[in-house]
C-alpha positions as CSV (number, residue, x, y, z in Angstrom):
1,X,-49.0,53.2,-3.7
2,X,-49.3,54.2,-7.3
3,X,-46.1,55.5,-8.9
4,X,-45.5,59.7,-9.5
5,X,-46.6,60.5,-12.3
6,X,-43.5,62.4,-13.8
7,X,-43.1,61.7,-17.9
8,X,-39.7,62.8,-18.2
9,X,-38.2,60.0,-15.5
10,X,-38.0,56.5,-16.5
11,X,-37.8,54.0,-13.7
12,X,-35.1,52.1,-15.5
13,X,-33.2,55.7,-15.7
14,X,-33.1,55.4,-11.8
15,X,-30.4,54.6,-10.0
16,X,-30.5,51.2,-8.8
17,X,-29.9,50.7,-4.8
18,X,-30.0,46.8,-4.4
19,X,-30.5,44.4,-6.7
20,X,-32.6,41.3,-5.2
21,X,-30.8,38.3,-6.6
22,X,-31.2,34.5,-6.2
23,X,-31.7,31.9,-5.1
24,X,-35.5,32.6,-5.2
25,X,-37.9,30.0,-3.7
26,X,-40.9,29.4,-6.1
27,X,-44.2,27.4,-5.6
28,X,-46.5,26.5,-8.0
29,X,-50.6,25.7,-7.9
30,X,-51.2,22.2,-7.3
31,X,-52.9,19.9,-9.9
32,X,-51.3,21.8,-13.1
33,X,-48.2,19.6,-13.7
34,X,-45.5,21.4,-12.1
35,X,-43.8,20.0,-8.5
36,X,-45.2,22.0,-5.5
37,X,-42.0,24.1,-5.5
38,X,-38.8,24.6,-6.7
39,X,-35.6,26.4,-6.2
40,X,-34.4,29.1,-9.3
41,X,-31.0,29.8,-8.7
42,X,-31.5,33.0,-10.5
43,X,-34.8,34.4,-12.3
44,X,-35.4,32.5,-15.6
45,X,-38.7,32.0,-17.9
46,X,-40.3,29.3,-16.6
47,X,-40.5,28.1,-20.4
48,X,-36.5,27.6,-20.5
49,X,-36.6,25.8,-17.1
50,X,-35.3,22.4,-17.3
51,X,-38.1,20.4,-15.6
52,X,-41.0,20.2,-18.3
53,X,-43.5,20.5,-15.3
54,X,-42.3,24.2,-15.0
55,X,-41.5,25.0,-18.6
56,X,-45.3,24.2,-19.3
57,X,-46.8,25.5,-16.4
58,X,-50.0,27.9,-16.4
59,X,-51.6,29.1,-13.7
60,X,-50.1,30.9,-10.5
61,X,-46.4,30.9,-9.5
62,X,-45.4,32.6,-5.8
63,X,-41.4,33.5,-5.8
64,X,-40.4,34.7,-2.2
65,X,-37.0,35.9,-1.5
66,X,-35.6,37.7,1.4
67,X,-33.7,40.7,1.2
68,X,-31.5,43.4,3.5
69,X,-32.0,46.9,2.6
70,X,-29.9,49.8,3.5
71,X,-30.9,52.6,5.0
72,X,-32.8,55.1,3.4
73,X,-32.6,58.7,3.4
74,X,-34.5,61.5,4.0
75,X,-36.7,62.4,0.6
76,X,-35.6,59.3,-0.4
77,X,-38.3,57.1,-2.2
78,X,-37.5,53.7,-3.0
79,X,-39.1,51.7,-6.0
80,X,-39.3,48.2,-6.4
81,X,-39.2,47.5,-10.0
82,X,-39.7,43.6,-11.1
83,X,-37.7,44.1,-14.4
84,X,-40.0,41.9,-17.0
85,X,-43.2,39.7,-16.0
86,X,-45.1,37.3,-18.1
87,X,-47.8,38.0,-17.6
88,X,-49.1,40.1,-14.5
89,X,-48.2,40.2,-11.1
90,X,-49.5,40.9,-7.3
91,X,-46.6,41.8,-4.9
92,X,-46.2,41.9,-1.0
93,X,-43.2,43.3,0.8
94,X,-42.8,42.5,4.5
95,X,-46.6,40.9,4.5
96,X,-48.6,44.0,3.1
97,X,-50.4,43.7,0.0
98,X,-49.0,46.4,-2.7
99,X,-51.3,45.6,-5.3
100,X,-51.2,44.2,-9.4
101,X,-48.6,45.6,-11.6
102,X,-49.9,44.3,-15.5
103,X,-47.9,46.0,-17.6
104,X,-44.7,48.1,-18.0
105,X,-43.1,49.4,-16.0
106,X,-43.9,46.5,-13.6
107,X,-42.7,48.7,-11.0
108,X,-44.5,49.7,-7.4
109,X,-43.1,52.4,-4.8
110,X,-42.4,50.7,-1.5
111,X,-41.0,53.7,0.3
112,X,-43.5,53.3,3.4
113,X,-43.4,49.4,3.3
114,X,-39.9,48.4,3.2
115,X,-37.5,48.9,6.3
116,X,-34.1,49.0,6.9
117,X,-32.8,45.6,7.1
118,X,-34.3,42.2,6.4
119,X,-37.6,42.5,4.1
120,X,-39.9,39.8,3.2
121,X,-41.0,40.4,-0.9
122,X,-43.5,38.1,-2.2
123,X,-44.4,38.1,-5.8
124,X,-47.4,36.0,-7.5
125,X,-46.7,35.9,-11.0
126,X,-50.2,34.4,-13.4
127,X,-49.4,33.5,-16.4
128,X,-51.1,32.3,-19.7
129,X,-52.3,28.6,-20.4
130,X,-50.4,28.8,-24.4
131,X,-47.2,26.6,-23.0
132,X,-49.8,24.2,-21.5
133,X,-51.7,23.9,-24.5
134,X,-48.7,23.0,-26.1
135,X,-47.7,20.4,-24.5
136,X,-50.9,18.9,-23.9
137,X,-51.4,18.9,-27.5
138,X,-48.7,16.4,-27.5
139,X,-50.6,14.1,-24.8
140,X,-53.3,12.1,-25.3
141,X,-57.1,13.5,-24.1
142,X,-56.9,11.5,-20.8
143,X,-52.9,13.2,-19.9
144,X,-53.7,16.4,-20.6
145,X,-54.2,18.9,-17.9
146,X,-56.4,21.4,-19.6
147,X,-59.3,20.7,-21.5
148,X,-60.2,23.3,-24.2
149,X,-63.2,22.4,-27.4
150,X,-60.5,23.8,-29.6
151,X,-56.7,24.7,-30.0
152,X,-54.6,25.8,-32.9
153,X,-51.4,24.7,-30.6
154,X,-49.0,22.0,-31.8
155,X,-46.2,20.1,-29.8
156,X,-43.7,22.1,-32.0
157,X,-45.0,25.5,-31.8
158,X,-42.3,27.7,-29.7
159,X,-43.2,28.4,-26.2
160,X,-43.6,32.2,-24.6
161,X,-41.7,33.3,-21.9
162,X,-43.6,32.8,-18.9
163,X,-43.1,34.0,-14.8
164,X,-40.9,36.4,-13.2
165,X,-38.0,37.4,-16.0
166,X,-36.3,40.0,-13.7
167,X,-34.1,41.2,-12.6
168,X,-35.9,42.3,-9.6
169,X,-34.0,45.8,-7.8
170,X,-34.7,48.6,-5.8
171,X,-34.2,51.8,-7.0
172,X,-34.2,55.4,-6.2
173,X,-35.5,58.6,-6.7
174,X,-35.2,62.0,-5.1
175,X,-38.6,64.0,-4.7
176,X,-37.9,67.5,-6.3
């Protein structure tokens, strides 16, 4: 469901009611360099990640973490904000599809989704292909993993942040 539409409340502004922390199981597509998944002890850019599979990843990443929520109450709505994303993502709490968030607030209200107690959440986080093309500038044509007729990228050029930044909570607002 979209979010109210209310320009004096900013969803960082609301209180926060859980925050979802690690560690946050994480998958990656096949065929673009990365391992098939990995463990994130806590939510990091994929560019700063240790393994250079994941810090020059492009293409789909699926985080899924498990959560308990408290209980709710009455005229209580809860909204799950994802904190920063680079660069879009789709979400799914407790297997229903809650749509694409793309730009700030990357935020969605769950209020008829989530349920008191354990809760699936399932973000897919797309990224760009800029830290791939940076490192397969560094490769010879036969290594690299993309294919492009041109690129101005060079092994040295800095990397953007890429995946789920966080932090990922649940927050609160009151209807009026």
């Amino acid at each position: 469901d979209p979010l109210p539409q209310a320009a004096s409340v900013l969803i960082s502004d609301l209180p926060v009611k859980l925050q979802v922390s690690g560690p946050w199981n994480v998958r990656f597509t096949p065929g673009r360099g990365a391992p098939g998944q990995a463990v994130f002890p806590e939510l990091i850019s994929l560019a700063k990640h240790g393994d250079p599979g994941i810090r020059h990843f492009s293409g789909a990443a699926f985080y899924e973490q498990q959560f308990v929520m408290p209980s709710v109450t009455t005229g209580e709505r809860i909204i799950l904000d994802l904190g920063q994303v680079a660069v879009m993502a789709s979400v799914k709490l407790n297997g229903r599809d809650l749509g694409v968030v793309w730009k700030e607030p990357y935020a969605i209200d769950v209020t008829e989704v989530q349920r008191p107690g354990r809760n699936k959440l399932e973000i897919r986080v797309v990224n760009t292909w800029v830290n791939r093309l940076i490192a397969d500038s560094a490769l010879p044509e036969e290594k690299r993993i993309t294919w492009a007729t041109w690129s101005s990228f060079k092994p040295a050029d800095p990397l953007v942040p890429s995946g789920l930044l966080g932090p990922v909570v649940l927050r609160t607002r009151t209807n009026p």
